[in-house]
C-alpha positions in Angstrom: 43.6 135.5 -21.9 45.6 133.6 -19.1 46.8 130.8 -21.8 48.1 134.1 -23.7 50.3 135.3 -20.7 51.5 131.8 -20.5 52.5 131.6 -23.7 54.0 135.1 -23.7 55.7 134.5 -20.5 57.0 130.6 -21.8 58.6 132.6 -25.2 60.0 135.4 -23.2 62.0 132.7 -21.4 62.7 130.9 -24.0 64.5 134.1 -25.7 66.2 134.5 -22.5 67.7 130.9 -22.7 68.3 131.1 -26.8 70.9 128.4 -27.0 74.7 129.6 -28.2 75.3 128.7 -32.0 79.4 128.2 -33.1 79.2 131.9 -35.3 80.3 134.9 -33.9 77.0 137.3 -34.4 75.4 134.1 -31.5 78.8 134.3 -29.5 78.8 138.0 -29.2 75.4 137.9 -27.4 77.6 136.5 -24.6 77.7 138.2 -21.0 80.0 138.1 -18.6 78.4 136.4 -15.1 78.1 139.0 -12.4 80.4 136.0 -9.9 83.1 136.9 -12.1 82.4 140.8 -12.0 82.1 140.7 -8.2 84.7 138.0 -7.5 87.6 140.4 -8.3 90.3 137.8 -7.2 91.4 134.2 -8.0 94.5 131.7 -7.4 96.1 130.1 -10.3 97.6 126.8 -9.9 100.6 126.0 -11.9 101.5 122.5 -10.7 103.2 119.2 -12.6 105.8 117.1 -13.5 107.9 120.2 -14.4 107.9 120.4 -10.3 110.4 117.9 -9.8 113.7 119.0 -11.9 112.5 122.5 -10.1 115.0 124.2 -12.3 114.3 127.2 -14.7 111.0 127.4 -15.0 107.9 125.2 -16.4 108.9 125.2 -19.6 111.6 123.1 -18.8 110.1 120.0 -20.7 110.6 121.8 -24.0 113.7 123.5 -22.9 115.5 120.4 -22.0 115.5 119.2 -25.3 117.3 122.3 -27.2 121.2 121.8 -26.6 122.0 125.6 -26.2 119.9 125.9 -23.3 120.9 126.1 -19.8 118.2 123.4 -19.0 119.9 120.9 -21.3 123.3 120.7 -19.6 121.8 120.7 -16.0 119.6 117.9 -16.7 123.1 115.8 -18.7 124.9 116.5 -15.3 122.4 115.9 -13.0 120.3 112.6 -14.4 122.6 112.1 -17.9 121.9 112.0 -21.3 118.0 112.4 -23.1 118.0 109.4 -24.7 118.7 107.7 -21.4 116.8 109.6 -19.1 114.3 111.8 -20.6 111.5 114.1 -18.8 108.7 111.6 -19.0 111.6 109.7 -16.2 110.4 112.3 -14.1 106.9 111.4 -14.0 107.4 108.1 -11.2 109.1 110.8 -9.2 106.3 113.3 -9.1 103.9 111.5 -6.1 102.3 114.4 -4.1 102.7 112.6 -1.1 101.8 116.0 1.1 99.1 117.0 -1.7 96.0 118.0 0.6 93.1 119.8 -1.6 91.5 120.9 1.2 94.4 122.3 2.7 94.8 124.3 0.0 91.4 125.6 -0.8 91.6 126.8 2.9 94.2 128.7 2.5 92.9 130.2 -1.1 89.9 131.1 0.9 91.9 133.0 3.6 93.8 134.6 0.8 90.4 136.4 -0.4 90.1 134.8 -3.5 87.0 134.1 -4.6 87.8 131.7 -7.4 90.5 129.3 -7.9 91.8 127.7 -11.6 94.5 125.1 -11.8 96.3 124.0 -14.5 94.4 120.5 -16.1 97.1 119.9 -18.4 100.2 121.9 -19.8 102.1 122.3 -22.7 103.8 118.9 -21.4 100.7 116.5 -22.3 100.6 115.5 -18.6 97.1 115.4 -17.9 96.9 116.1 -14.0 92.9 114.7 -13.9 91.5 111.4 -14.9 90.9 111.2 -18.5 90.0 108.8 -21.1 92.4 110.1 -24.1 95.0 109.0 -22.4 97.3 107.0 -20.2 99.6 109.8 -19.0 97.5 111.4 -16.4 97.9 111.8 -12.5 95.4 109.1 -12.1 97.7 106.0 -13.4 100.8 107.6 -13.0 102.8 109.8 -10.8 100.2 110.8 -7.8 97.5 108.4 -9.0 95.1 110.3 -8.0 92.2 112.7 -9.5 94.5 116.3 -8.4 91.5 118.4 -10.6 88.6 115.7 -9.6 90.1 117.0 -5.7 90.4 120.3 -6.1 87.2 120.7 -7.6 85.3 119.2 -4.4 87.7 121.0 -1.9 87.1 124.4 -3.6 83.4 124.2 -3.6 83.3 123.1 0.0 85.1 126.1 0.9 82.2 128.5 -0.9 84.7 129.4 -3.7 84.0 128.8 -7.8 86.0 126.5 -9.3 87.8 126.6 -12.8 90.3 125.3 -14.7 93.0 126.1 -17.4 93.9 123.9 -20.7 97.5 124.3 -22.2 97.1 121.8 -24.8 97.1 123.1 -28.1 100.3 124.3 -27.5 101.5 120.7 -27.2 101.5 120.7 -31.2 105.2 121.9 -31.2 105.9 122.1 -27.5 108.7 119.1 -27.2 110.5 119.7 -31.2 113.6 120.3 -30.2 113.7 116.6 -29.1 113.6 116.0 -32.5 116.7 117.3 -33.9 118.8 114.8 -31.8 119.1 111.7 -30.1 116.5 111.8 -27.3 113.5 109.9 -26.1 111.2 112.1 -28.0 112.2 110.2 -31.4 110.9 106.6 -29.4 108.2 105.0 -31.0 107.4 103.9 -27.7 106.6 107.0 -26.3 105.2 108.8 -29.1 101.5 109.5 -27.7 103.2 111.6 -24.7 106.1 113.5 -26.7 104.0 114.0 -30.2 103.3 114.9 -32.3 106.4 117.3 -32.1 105.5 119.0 -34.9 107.3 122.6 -36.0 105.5 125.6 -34.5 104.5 126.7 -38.6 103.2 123.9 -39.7 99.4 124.1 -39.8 97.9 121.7 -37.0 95.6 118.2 -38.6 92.4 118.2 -38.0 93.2 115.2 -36.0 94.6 116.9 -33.7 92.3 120.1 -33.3 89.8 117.1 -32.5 91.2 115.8 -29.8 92.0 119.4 -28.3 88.3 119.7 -28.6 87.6 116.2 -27.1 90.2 117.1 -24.1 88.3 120.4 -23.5 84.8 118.9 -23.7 85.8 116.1 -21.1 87.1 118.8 -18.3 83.8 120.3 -18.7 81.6 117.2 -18.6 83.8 115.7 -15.6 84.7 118.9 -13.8 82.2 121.7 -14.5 84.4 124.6 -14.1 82.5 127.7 -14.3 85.8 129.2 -15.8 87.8 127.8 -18.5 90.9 129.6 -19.3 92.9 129.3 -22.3 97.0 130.2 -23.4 97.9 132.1 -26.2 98.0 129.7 -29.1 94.6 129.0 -29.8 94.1 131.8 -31.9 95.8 130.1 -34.9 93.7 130.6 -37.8 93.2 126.9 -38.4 91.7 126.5 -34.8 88.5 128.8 -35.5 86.2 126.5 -36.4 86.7 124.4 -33.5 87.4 127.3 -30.8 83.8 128.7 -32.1 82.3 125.2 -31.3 84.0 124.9 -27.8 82.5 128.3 -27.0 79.0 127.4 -27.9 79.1 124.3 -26.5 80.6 125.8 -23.1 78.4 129.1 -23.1 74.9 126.0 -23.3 76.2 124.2 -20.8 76.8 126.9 -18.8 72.5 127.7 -19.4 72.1 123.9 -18.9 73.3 124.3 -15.5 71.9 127.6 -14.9 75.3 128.7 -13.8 77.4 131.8 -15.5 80.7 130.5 -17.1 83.6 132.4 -18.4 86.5 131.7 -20.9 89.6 133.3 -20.7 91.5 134.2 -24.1 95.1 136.1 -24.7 94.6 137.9 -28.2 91.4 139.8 -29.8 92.4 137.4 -32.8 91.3 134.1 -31.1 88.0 135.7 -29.7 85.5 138.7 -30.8 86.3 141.3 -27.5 82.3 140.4 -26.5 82.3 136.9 -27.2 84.8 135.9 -24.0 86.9 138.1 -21.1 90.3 138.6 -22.5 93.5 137.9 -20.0 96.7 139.8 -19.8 99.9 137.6 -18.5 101.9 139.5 -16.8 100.5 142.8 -17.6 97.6 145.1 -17.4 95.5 147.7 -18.7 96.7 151.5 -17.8 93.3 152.6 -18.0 89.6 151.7 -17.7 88.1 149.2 -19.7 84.3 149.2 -20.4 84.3 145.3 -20.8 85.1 142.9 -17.9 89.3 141.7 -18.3 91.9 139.9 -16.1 95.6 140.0 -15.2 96.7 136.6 -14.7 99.9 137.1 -12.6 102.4 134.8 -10.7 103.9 135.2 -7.7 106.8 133.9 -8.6 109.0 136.2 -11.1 110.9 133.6 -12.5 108.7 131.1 -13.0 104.9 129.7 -13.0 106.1 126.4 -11.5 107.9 125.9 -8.8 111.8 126.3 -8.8 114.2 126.2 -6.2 115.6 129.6 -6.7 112.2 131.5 -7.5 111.9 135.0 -5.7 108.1 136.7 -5.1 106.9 139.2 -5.5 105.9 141.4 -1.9 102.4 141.7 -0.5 102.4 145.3 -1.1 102.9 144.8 -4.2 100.3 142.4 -4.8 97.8 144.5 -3.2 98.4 147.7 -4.8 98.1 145.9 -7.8 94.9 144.3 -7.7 93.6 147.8 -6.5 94.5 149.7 -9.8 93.4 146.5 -11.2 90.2 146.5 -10.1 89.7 150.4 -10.7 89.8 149.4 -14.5 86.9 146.6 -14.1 89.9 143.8 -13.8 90.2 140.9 -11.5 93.5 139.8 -11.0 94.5 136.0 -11.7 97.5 135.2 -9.4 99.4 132.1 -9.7 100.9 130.3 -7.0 104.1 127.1 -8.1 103.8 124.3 -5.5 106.4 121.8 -4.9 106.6 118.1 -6.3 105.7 116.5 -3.2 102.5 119.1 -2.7 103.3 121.8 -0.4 102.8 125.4 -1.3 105.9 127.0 -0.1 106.3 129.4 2.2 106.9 132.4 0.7 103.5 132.2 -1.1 101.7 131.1 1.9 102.5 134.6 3.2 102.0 136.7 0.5 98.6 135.0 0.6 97.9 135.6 3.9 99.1 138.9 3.8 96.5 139.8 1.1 93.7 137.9 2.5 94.6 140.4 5.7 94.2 143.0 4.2 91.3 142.1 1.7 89.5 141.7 5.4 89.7 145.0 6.7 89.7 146.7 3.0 86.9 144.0 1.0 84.0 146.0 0.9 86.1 148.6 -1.6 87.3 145.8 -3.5 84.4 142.9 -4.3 81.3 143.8 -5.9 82.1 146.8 -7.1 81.9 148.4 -10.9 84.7 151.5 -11.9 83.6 154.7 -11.3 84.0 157.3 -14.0 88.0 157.6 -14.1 89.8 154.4 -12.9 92.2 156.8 -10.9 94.4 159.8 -10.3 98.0 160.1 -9.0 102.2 160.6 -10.2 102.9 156.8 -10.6 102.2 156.0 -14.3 101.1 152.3 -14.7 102.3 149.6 -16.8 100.4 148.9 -19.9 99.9 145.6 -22.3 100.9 142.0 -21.7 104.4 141.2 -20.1 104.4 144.6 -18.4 105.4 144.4 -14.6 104.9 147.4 -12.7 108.2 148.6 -12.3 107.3 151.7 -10.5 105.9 151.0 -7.3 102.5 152.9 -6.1 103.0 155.4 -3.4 100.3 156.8 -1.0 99.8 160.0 -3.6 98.3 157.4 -5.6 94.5 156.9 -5.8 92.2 154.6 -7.0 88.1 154.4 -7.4 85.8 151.9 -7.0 81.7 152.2 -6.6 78.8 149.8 -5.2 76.1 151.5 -5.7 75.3 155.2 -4.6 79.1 154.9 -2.7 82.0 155.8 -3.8 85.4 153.8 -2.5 88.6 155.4 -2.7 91.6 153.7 -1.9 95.1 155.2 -1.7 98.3 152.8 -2.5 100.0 153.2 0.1 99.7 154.8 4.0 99.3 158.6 3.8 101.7 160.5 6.0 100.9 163.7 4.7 97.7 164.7 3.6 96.3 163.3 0.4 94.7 165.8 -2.8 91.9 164.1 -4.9 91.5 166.6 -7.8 88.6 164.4 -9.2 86.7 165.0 -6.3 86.8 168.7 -6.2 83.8 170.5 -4.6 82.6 171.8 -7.6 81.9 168.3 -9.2 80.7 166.7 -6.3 79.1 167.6 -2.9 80.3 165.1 -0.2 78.5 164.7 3.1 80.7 162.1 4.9 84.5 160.1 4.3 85.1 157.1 6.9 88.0 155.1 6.6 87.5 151.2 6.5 88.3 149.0 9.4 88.8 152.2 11.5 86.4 154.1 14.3 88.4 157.5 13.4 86.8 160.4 12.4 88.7 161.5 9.1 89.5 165.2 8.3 89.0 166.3 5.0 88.3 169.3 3.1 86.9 170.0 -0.3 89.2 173.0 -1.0 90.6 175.2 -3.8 89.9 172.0 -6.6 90.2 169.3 -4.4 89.8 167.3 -2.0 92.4 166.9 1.1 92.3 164.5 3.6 94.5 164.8 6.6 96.5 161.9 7.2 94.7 158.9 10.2 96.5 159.2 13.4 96.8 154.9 12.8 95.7 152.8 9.9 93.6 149.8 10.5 95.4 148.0 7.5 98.7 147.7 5.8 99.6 148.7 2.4 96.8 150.7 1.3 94.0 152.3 3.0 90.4 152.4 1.9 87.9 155.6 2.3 84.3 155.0 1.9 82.6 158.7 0.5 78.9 159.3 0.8 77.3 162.2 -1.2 74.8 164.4 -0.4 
């Protein structure tokens, strides 16, 4: 009888630990990891070569080479023409000489993130970690040193997950525009950084979709990210076979180190919606969603990487944002541009403070939780898809929910000066025994009257931006 139970007990875990297969009925038994659920908030980490021209935005490698943009003639005035001085010239300039990983991961802590992905290699081909495919990397150019290989150690010493992002397959096509004059891209010599150049409709080799694959199975032998996000293009048709197999691969290794992983993809056509957590640049959802998601979001609203005449956006509304976010089972993604030389500037640095402030006073409404029933109530209609900033900002009349358990978290976006109506909780769907308002030793006033609920505005907020009630029921 006891060798029975062992046996039962040994095939019950062995169900539990069925190893992923690369077809989409195995990939769909795929569940997102409760550190992502509860995590709620990470940095993104747009950093490269595209740092040191500073100018437009990080696209500037494949912008450069198209002679009708505004890249093209600043970079003939300013270093002369492509064929002379091309963007892989910027590379020796691009040293990191104030690049201090556990600087930063301090400061992402402080922040109240909870996870932290960097770029490991744009649509440039610039590999910023130490890898074996090839020689234009961070490790024997530019910095020379392992910037992924750091971050990974600094991160993980500071309690946070680490992840990382892959741009790649977008290299395909990314530097084309090189080709259709006379520019360094069209030199033999530096063919494995610029190529393969190839139009954005013609169907990638299979060449090529290998070493995609290759690149993607090195960061996770070398790095271990429990997050690997992807951009957009991966869901070319051609790309299945092999995105299927990175997924399988990823999801076992992810068993093999008895750790939950995640992937990140942009459009339901590159991933089944339960297979992976989809991602919305720029954007969001205007309601709830039943299955984990993410806004990944930049700081910056002209560009991912650093320029010299980016403008941020404001802690408020950072904040407010992640809020609605999270009331719609989102975390929120948010990208910082450092300089060339390593710094993170300053502007960002106090954006991140700000919301690491308030995620102080205000976290206990914010990590761990799940959505309640309705994501929210309020007059401020929210944006909606990808590339959708909120262009109406949140006001105090605005209300979000969150839950952890048996409580219910309601968080207004903005500072009530007047008292605040919740018609969702209305006395005659729920009975509430207590409100207290997080971060604060003030009794609140409410009443559950005539359909609603009405709190009377607190004599002074404990937080900026937004305040947070924690509701008990009876």
């Amino acid at each position: 009888m006891r060798l029975f139970f062992l046996l039962l007990f040994c095939s019950s875990m062995a169900a539990a630990q069925e190893r992923f297969q690369p077809v989409w009925p195995s990939l769909e038994q795929y569940s997102t990891p409760d550190w992502f659920r509860d995590a709620k908030f990470g940095i993104f980490i747009h950093w490269g070569v595209y740092a040191v021209p500073a100018f437009g935005n990080e696209w500037y490698p494949r912008n450069v080479y198209r002679k009708d943009s505004k890249e093209y003639k600043h970079h003939v005035e300013k270093y002369g023409p492509l064929d002379k001085f091309g963007y892989k010239d910027f590379i020796p300039m691009f040293k990191a000489g104030k690049f201090d990983a556990n600087a930063w991961a301090e400061l992402f802590r402080q922040s109240g993130a909870r996870y932290v992905v960097p770029v490991a290699e744009h649509h440039d081909g610039f590999a910023m970690y130490n890898t074996a495919l090839s020689k234009w990397n961070a490790v024997q150019m530019g910095p020379k040193r392992d910037i992924i290989g750091e971050l990974a150690v600094a991160t993980r010493k500071q309690g946070l997950i680490f992840g990382l992002s892959s741009h790649r397959i977008e290299h395909w096509w990314f530097m084309n525009g090189g080709r259709k004059f006379n520019s360094d891209v069209n030199d033999p010599k530096y063919a494995d950084f610029y190529g393969p150049a190839h139009e954005e409709t013609e169907t990638m080799s299979p060449e090529y979709m290998n070493d995609w694959l290759l690149r993607c199975t090195e960061l996770v032998e070398k790095y271990q990210p429990q997050l690997f996000w992807f951009d957009w293009w991966i869901e070319q048709p051609a790309l299945e076979p092999w995105r299927k197999s990175f997924a399988a691969y990823y999801y076992n290794k992810g068993l093999e180190w008895n750790k939950g992983v995640v992937i990140n993809y942009k459009h339901d056509i590159a991933f089944k919606p339960k297979a992976a957590v989809l991602d919305l640049e720029r954007g969001k959802l205007d309601e709830l969603r039943q299955l984990p998601w993410q806004t990944d979001d930049a700081l910056g609203n002209k560009s991912w990487g650093y320029t010299i005449d980016n403008d941020f956006k404001s802690p408020q509304y950072i904040i407010t944002n992640l809020v609605d976010i999270v009331s719609k089972n989102g975390n929120l993604l948010l990208n910082i541009g450092p300089r060339a030389d390593g710094t993170i500037t300053e502007q960002e640095t106090a954006v991140l403070l700000a919301t690491g402030k308030w995620l102080s006073v205000n976290g206990e409404s914010i990590y761990g939780t799940r959505p309640w029933k309705v994501a929210g109530e309020g007059p401020t209609k929210s944006a909606k898809g990808p590339f959708a900033d909120q262009k109406e900002a949140f006001t105090a009349k605005d209300i979000r929910f969150t839950t952890k358990g048996d409580t219910l978290y309601m968080i207004t976006l903005g500072l009530p000066s007047t008292p605040v109506s919740v018609k969702a909780l209305a006395a005659d769907s729920s009975v509430i025994s207590n409100i207290t308002l997080l971060g604060s030793h003030e009794t609140v006033r409410w009443k559950q009257e005539r359909g609603q609920l009405v709190i009377q505005p607190s004599a002074g907020y404990p937080s900026e931006h937004a305040a947070a009630y924690r509701v008990i029921f009876r």
